[in-house]
N, C-alpha and C positions, 0 to 999 in steps of 0.2 A: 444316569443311563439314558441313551438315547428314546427315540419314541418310537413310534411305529407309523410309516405313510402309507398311504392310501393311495396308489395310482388309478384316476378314475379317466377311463376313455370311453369315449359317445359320438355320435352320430346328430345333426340337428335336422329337427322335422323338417320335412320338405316348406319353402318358403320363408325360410328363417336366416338370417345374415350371419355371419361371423362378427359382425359389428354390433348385433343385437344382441347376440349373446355376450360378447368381450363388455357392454355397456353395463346388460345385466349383472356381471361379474364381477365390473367396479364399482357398482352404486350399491349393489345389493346384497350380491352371495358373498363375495371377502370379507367386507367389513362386518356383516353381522358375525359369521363363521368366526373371521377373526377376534372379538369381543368375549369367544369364552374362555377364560384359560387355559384349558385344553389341550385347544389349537395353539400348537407352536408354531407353525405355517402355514400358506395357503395360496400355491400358484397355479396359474394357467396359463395355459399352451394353445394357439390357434394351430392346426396344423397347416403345413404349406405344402406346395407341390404337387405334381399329377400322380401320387403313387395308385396304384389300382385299391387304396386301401379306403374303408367306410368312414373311420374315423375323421371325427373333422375337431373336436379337441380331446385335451391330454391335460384332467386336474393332481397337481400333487398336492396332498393336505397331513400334514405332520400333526400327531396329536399323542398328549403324555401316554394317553390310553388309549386303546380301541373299545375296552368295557364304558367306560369313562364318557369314551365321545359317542356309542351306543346310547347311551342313557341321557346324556343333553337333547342327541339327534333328534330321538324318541318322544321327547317328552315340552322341549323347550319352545313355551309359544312365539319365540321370538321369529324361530325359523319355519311357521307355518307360513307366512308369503312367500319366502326365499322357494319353497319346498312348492308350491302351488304352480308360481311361477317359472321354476324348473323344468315341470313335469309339461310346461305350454312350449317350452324351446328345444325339449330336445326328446329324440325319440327314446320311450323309453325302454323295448326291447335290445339298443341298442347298447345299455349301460354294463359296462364291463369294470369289476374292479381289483386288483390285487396288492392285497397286504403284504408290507415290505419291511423291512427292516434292514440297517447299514452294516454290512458284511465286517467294513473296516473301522470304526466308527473314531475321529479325530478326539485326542488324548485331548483335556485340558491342561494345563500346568499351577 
């Protein structure tokens, strides 16, 4: 059975790069995220272009569970930097997230 993604979109505090965060998100937030089993995925999106929109990324994060990945989130000291230094990049009334699941989900054989 497939899993359930998280589409997470935000806004970055004023003075803060696209590059700062994309660095953040390679050194730091994937690889740990990635490390639980959990996590079946874990991408980012910079957005591009002049749309009138706030958004300046777009994470999608695949995980077996959302109870599951609740209770890592919650509890796992690993992601207490990840989660510190999140909270310094991006704004955080800006966090917007919706749980997803694949309408059509590819058979395996």
């Amino acid at each position: 059975m497939a899993g359930v993604s998280a589409i997470n979109t935000f806004s970055l505090r004023p003075g803060v790069s696209a590059e700062q965060f994309a660095a953040f998100s390679a050194e730091l937030d994937r690889p740990t995220c990635l490390a639980f089993d959990v996590v079946e995925s874990f991408e980012v999106y910079l957005v591009d272009g002049d749309d009138a929109s706030d958004i300046d990324v777009v994470e999608v994060m695949t995980v077996r569970s959302w109870q599951e990945w609740e209770a890592v989130r919650d509890n796992a000291p690993e992601l207490k930097p990840v989660v510190q230094r999140f909270d310094e990049l991006v704004e955080p009334a800006s966090v917007a997230t919706l749980l997803t699941r694949c309408a059509s989900p590819v058979e395996e054989n």
